[in-house]
Legacy VTK file of the C-alpha trace (Angstrom):
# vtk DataFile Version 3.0
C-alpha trace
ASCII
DATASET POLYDATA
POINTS 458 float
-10.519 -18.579 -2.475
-7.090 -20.225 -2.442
-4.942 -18.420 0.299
-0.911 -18.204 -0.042
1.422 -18.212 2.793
2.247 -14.626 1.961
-1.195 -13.742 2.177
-0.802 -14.777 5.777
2.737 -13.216 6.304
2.808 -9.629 4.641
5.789 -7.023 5.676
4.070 -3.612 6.464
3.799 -1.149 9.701
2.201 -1.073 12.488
0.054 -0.388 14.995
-2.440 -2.691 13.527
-2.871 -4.810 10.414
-6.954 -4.334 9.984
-7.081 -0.693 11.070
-3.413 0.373 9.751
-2.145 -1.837 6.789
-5.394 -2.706 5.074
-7.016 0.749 5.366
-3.496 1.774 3.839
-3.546 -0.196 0.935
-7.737 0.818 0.936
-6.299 4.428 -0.005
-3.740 3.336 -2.040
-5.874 1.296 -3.774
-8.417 3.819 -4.799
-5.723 6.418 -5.791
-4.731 4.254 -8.145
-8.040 3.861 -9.243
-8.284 7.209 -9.861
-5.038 7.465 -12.259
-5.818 3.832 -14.019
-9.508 5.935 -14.884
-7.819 9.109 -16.095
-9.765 10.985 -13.282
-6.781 11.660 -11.168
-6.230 15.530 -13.077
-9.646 16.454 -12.050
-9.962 15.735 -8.668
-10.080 18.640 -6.793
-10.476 17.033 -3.213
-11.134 14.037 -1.533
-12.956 13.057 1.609
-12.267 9.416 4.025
-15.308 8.384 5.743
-14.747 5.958 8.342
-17.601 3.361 10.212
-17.600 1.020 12.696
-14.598 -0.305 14.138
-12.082 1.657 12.267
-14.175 4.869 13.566
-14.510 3.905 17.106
-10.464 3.235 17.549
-9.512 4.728 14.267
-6.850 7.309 15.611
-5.547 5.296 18.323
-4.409 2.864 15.861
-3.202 5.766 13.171
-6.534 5.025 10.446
-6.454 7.908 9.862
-3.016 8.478 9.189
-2.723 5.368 6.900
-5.870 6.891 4.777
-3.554 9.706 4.011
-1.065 7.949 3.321
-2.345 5.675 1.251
-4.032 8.653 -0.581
-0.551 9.738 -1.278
0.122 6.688 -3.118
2.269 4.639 -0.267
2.007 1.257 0.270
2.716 0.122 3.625
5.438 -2.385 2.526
7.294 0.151 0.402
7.145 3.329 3.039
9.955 4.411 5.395
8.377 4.472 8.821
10.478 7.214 9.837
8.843 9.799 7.048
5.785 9.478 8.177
5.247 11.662 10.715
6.666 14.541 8.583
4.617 13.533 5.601
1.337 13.951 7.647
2.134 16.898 9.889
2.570 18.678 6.054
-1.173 17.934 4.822
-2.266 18.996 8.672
-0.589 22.196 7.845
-1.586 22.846 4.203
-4.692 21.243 3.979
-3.254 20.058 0.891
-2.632 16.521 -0.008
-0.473 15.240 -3.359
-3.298 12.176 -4.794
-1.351 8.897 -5.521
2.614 11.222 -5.382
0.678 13.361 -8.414
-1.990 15.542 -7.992
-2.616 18.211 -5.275
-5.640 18.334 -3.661
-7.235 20.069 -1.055
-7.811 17.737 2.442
-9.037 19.515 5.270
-9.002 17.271 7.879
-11.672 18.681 10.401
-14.035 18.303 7.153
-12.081 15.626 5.548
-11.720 12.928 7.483
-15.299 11.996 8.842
-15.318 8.863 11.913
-18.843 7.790 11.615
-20.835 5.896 14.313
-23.062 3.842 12.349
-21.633 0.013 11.016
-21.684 -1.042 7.283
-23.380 -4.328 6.780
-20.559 -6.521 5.689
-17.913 -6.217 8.313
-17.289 -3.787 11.450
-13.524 -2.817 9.343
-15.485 -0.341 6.734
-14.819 2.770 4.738
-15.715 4.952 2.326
-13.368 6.846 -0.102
-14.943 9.871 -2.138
-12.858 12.370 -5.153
-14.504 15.436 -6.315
-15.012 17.865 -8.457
-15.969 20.776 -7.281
-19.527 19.814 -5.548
-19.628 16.301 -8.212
-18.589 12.871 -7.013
-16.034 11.795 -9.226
-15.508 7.942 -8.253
-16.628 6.095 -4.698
-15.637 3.049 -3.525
-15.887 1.261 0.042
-13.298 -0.813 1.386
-13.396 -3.688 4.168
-10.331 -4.401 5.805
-10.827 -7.721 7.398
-7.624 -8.536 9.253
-4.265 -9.514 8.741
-4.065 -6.450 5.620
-6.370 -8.252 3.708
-9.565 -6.020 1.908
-12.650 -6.245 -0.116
-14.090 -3.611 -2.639
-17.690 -3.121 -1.808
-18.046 -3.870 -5.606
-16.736 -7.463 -5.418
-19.479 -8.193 -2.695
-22.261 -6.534 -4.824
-21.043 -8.432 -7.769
-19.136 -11.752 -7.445
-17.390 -12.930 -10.149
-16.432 -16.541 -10.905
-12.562 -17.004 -11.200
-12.062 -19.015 -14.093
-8.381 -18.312 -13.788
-8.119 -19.351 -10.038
-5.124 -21.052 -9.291
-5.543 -24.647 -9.007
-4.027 -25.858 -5.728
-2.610 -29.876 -5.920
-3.640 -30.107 -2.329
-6.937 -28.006 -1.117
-8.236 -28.402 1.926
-10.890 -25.956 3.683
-10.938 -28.323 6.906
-8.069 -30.056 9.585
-9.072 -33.291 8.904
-9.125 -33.069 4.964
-5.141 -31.800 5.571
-4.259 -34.565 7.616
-6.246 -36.993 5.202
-4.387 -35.776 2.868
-0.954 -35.945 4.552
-1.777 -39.690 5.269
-3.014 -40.348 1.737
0.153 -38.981 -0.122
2.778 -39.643 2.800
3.495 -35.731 3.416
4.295 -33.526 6.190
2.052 -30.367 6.638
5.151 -28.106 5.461
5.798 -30.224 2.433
2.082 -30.266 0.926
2.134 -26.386 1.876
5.005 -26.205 -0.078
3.276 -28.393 -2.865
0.314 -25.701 -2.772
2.326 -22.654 -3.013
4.396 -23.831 -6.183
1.222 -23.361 -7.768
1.817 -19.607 -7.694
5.807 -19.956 -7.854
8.561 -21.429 -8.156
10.357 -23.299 -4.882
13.119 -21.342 -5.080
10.806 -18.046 -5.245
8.940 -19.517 -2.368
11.742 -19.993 -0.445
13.199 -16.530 -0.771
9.969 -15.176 -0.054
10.002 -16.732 3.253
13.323 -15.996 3.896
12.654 -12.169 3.406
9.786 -12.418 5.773
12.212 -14.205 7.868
14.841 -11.505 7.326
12.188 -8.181 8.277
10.644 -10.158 11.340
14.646 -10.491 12.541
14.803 -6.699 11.836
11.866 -6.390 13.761
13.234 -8.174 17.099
16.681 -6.353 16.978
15.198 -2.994 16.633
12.543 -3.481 19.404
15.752 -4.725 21.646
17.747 -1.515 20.605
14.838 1.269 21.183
14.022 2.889 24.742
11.821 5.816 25.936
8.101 5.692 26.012
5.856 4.809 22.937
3.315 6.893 21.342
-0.385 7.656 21.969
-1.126 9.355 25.711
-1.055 6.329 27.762
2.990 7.280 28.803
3.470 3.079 28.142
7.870 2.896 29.000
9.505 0.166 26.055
10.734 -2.889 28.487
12.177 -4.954 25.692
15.801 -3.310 25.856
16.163 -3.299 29.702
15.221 -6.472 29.900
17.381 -7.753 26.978
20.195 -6.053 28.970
19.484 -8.285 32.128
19.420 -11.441 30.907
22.660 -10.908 28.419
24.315 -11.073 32.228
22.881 -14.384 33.027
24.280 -15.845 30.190
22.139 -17.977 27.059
20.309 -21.177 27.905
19.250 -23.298 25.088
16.239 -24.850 23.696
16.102 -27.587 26.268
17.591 -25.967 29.142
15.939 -24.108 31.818
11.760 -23.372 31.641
12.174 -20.395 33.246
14.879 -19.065 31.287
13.602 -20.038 27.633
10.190 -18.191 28.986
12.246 -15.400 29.281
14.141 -15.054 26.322
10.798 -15.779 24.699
8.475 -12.938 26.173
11.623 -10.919 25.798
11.403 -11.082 21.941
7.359 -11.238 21.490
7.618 -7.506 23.971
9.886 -6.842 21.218
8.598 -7.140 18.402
5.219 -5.666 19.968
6.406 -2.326 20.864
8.253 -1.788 17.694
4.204 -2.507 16.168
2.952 -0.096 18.620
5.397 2.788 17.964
4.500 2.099 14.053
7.674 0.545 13.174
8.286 -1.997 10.622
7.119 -5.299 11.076
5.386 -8.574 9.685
1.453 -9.197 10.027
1.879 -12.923 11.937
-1.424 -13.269 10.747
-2.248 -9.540 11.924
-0.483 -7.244 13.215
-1.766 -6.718 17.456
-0.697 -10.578 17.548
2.252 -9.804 15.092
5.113 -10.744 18.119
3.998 -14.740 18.962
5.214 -16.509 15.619
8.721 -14.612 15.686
9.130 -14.662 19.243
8.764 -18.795 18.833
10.317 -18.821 15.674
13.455 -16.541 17.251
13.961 -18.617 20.191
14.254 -21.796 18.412
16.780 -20.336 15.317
18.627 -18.395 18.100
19.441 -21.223 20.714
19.121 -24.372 18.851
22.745 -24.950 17.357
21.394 -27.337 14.819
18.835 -24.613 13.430
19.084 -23.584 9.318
17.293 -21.314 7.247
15.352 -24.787 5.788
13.849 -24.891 9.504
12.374 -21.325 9.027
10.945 -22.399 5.758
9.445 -25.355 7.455
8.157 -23.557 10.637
6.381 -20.876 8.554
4.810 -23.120 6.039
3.055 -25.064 8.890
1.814 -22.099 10.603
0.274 -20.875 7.563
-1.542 -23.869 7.431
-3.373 -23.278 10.369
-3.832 -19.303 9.824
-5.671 -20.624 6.405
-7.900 -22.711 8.540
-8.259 -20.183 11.006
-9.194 -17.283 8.602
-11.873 -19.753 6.194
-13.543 -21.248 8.826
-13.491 -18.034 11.411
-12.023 -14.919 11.421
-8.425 -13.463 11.812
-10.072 -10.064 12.894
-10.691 -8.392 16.412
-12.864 -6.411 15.117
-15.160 -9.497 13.617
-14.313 -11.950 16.858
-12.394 -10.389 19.299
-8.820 -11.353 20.075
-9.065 -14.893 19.768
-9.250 -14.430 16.120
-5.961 -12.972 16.541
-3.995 -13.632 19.084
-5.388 -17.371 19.619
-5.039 -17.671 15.901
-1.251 -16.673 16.092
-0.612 -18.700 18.998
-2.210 -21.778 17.461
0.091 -21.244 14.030
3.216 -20.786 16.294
2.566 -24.040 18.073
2.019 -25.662 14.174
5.141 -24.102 13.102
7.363 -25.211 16.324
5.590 -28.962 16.192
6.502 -29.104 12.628
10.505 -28.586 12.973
10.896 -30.489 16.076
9.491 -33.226 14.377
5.514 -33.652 15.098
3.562 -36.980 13.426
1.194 -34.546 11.337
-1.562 -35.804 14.103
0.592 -34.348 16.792
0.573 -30.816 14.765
-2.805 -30.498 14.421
-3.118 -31.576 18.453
-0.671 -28.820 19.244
-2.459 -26.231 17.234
-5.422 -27.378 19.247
-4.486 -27.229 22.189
-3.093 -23.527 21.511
-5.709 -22.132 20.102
-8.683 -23.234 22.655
-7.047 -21.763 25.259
-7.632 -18.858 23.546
-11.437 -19.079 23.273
-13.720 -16.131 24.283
-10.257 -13.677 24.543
-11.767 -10.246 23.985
-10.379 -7.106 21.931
-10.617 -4.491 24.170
-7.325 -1.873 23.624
-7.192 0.702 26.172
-7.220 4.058 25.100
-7.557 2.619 21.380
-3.871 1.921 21.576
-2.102 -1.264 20.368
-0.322 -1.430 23.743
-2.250 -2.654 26.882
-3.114 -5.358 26.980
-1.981 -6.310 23.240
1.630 -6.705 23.759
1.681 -8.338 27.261
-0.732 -10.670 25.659
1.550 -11.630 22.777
4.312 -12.281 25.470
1.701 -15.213 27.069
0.344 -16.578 23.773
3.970 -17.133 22.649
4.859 -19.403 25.900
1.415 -21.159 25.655
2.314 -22.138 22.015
5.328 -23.809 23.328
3.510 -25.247 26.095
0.920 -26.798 23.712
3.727 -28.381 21.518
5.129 -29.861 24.319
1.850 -31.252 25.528
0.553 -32.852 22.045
4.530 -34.256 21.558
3.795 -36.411 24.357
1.061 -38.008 23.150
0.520 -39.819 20.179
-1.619 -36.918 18.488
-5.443 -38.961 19.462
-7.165 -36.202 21.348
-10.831 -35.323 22.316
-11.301 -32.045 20.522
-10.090 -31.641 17.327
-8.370 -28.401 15.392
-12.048 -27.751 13.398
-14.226 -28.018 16.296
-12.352 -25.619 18.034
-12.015 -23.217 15.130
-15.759 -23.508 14.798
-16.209 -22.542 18.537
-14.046 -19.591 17.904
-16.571 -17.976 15.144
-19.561 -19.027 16.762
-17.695 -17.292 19.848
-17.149 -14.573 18.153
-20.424 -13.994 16.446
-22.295 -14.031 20.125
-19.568 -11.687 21.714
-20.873 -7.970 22.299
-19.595 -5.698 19.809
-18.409 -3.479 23.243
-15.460 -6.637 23.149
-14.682 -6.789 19.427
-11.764 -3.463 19.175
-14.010 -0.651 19.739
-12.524 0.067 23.296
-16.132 0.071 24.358
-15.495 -2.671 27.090
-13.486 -4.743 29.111
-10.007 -3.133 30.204
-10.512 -0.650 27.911
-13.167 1.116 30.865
-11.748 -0.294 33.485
-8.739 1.799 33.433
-11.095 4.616 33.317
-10.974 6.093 37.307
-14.770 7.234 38.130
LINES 1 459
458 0 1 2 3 4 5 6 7 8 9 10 11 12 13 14 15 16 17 18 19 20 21 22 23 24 25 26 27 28 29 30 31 32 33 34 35 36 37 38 39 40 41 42 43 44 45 46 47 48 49 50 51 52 53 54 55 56 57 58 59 60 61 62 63 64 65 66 67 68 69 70 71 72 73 74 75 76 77 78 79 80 81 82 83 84 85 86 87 88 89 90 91 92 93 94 95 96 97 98 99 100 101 102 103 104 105 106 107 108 109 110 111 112 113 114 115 116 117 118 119 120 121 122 123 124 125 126 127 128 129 130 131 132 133 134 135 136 137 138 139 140 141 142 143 144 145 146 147 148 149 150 151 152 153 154 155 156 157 158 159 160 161 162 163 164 165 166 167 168 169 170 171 172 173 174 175 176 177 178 179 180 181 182 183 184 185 186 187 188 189 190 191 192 193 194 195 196 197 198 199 200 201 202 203 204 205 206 207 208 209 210 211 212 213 214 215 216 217 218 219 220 221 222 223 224 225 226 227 228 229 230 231 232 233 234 235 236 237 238 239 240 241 242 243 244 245 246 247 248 249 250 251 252 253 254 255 256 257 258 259 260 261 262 263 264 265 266 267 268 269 270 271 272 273 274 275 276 277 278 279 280 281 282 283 284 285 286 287 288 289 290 291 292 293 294 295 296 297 298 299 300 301 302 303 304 305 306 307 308 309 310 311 312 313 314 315 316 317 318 319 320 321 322 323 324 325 326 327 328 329 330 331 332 333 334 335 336 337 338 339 340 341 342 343 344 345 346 347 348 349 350 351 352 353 354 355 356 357 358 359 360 361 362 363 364 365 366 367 368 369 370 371 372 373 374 375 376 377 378 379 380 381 382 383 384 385 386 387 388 389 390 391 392 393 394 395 396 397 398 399 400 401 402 403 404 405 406 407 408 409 410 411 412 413 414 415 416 417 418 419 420 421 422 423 424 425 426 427 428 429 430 431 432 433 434 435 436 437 438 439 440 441 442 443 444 445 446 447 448 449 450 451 452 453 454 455 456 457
């Protein structure tokens, strides 16, 4: 399957991209299923059935809320964050839901909304949507959301279909070393045969925009995280940091992108902290690929566009074009889910494209990129998922704030050099799923493990 930059980068909510967006645009999915079938004027209720990982931290990471909404017919690139919490505490009260903006139905969530134990076969992301009539099934379908928003109908698994009309890409590549064969063969940069690529779907000028409204919302993103205070959602009584510390180091002045190390870490961990609490209070935000490592590309990207005098909008284009050319790696070879891998899939991923995307506008050989990316990304390996409390918040967005300086780090490292290393981009990628695969499920976002129970007094 040919993957598009904005498959990679997709403006939703948070707190998560697996367990919010994609079970989200699950529900919305299957509402519209419902009208497109003329069923919608019989359904009389509907029940969510959730397994696995979405069951396990399901409500700390508002499933459960995006199932409703989604039910309601809202996608989450189109809803107002700030409407949701009156929109759900109305079906709480009326047991009474209006299917896809239409047609009431009755929801009682105590009955309703069912967090199952057991795992679907496919992936640890499952769930199960049901309308009825009365005591008859209407229509079924179960969803996988398997990271960064993306999902699969149970029926496309049972039933694969060859895509006659796929588009046809000018440059495919499933591995690092067919892209940089392919940037040798045809004298290209990374960015520029990305580009190539996504003009299959679009025109450049679409392309560009695109980017630039991704751009735009993870800008949004940063300056709202700087402006909100108080403590964000969910029990654990987590205080915001972003805006005090924005406050403190307007007084010392701004460095710029070759100035002080300590300074630029900084201004760096101030914007991925940012970005990250704005995901964890369920603001608006940009999956970067996923959501829990949503903070590392724009808190790279950010730093550069913010402090480097010669930065342009072209350099945004650039940086986010190369990053996606890792995340496609990252997500055919491995996994861009915590739930399927653990955070490496996520947060290494991230930091690896940020270190692509940073390597690629200050110049990187396209050897060089693919070192950086390396470099970023295995010291990520074995990094487990393990929220506390179910929460998007410790240790997600602390970790965010250290991925995004290690990306830098790893650019700096590979521009060094002369991009010959010992381990390259698709061995490490491979160590990441096989990683993955042998990690206890107790690591992969079911709060079963790690920090998750250590926090836990006895």
């Amino acid at each position: 399957m040919a993957i598009s930059v904005f498959d990679l980068f997709k403006i939703g909510i948070g707190p998560s991209s697996s367990h919010t967006v994609g079970p989200m645009r699950a529900a919305a999915t299957f509402a519209q299923a419902l009208r497109e079938q003329d069923l919608l004027t019989q359904v009389g209720r509907v029940e969510v059935c959730l397994y696995g990982s979405l069951s396990a931290t399901g409500v700390g990471h508002a499933t459960d809320r995006a199932c409703l909404l989604g039910l309601m017919g809202q996608w989450p690139d189109r809803i107002d964050p700030a409407s949701i919490d009156s929109r759900i505490a109305q079906v709480l009260q009326e047991r009474c839901l209006i299917l896809d903006g239409r047609q009431p139905v009755v929801f009682d969530y105590d009955r309703d909304m069912r967090l199952l134990g057991e795992d679907l076969p496919y992936h640890p992301n499952a769930m199960s949507l049901h309308a009825y009539r009365g005591e008859v099934c209407l229509f079924s379908q179960t969803y996988y959301s398997i990271g960064g928003g993306f999902i699969v109908e149970q029926a496309e698994i049972d039933s694969p279909l060859n895509d006659t009309a796929a588009v046809h890409l000018p440059y495919e590549f499933a591995s690092g070393a067919e892209l940089l064969a392919l940037c040798k063969t045809h004298g290209l940069s990374v960015s520029q045969l990305m580009l190539a690529n996504e003009c299959a779907w679009r025109p450049e000028t679409e392309v560009r925009e695109g980017l630039l409204r991704i751009w735009a919302a993870m800008k949004e993103c940063v300056v709202n995280g700087l402006r909100n205070e108080g403590v964000l959602p969910g029990g654990l009584q987590v205080k915001r940091r972003a805006a005090r510390l924005h406050r403190s180091l307007q007084e010392l002045g701004k460095p710029n992108v070759i100035g002080s190390t300590l300074s630029a870490m900084e201004w760096v961990n101030l914007y991925a902290l940012a970005v990250n609490e704005e995901n964890a209070a369920g603001g608006r935000m940009v999956t970067a690929p996923t959501n829990g490592a949503a903070g590392i590309i724009p808190a790279v990207l950010h730093y550069y566009m913010k402090f480097n005098p010669q930065a342009c909008d072209d350099d945004v284009v650039t940086f986010l074009l190369a990053a996606a050319a890792v995340g496609i790696l990252c997500k055919k070879n491995a996994s861009i889910s915590g739930a399927e891998v653990g955070c490496q899939g996520e947060v290494g991923s991230a930091c690896s494209m940020a270190a692509a995307g940073l390597a690629e506008v200050l110049g990187a050989s396209p050897a060089q990129l693919e070192n950086a990316a390396e470099i970023a990304l295995e010291h990520n390996l074995g990094l487990t998922c393990d929220p506390v409390g179910g929460l998007v918040q410790v240790p997600c967005i602390e970790r965010n704030a250290i991925a995004a300086v290690k990306a830098i780090n790893a650019v700096q490292m590979a521009l060094r050099g002369d991009g010959e290393h010992f381990i390259s981009l698709d061995r490490v990628i491979r160590t990441m799923r096989d990683t993955g695969a042998d990690m206890h499920a107790n690591y992969k976002e079911t709060s079963r493990g790690g920090l998750a129970v250590a926090f836990v007094e006895c």
